[in-house]
C-alpha positions in Angstrom: 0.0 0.0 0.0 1.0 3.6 -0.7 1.9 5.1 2.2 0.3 8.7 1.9 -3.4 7.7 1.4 -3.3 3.4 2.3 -3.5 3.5 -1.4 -4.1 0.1 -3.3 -0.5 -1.2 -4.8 -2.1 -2.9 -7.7 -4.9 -1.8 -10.4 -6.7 -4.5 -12.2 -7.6 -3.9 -15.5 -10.8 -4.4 -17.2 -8.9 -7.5 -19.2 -7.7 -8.6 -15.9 -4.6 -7.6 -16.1 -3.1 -6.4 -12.8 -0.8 -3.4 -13.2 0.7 -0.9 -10.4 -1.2 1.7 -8.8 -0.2 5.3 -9.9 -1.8 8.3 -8.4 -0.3 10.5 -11.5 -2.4 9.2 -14.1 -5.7 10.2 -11.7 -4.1 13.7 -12.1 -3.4 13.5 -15.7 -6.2 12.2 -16.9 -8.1 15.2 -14.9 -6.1 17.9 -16.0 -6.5 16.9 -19.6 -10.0 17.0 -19.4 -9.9 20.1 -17.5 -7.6 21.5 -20.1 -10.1 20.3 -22.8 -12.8 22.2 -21.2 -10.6 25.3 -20.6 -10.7 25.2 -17.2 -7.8 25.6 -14.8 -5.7 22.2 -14.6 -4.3 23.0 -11.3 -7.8 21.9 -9.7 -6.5 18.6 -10.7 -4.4 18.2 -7.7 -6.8 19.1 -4.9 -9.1 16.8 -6.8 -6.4 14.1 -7.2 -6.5 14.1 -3.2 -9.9 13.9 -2.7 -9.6 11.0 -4.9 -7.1 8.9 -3.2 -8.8 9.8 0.1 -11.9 8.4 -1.4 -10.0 5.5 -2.5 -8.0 4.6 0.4 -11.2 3.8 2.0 -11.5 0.5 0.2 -8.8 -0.9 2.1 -7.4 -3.3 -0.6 -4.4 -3.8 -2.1 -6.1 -4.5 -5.3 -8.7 -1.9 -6.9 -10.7 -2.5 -10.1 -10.4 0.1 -12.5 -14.1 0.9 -12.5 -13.7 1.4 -8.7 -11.6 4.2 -9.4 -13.8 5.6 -11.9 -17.0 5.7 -9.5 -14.7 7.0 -6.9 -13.5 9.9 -9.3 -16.9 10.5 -10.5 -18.4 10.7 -6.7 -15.9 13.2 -6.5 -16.6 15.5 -9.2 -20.1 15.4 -8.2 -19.2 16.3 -4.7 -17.8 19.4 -6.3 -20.6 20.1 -8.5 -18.3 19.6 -11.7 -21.4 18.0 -13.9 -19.0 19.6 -16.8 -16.1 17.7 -16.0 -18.1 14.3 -15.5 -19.6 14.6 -19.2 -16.2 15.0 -20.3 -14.1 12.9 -18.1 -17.1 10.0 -19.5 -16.5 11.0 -22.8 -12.9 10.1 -22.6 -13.5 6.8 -21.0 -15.5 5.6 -24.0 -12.5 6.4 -26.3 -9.9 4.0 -24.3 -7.7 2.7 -27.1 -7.6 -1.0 -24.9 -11.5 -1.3 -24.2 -11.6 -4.7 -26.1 -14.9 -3.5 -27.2 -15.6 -6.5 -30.1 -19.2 -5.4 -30.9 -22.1 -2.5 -30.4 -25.5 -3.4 -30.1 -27.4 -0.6 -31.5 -31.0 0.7 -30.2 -32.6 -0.6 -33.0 -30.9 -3.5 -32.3 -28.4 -3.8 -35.2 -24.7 -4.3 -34.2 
């Protein structure tokens, strides 16, 4: 575990790989949706920390990746950032390794 927050050491991946736990790419991946929305990046520190607090109380050694997104999203809803979650969602969809083999349509088509 991290020492500064009892932060998980490992992240497992939607393919279930298991990678190591970095705190930076919480705050990079914030600050480039900030940025994208023109909005001051340096929020994306204080925000970081309010996400590993949030995280730190799962107590494992071991957090799923969607963990960490609910966790970030309960955070920027704490702050009222509805912006940020639109976009911070946005970018989640566009994950270069989401494995994604099909998409059902509404109509049902894929």
């Amino acid at each position: 575990m991290h020492l500064e927050y009892n932060l998980p050491s490992y992240v497992k991946k939607k393919t279930g790989h298991i990678q190591s736990f970095e705190r930076r790419k919480i705050e990079t991946s914030l600050a480039r949706t900030l940025k994208h929305l023109n909005k001051n990046i340096q929020v994306a520190k204080k925000l970081t920390h309010d996400i590993c607090t949030e995280i730190s109380r799962h107590k494992s050694d071991i957090i799923s990746v969607d963990t960490i997104r609910k966790s970030i999203i309960h955070i920027l809803k704490k702050h009222k950032m509805n912006d940020v979650i639109k976009a911070y969602d946005y970018t989640f969809l566009h994950v270069k390794d989401l494995g994604l083999k099909k998409v059902l349509k509404r109509d049902g088509r894929i």
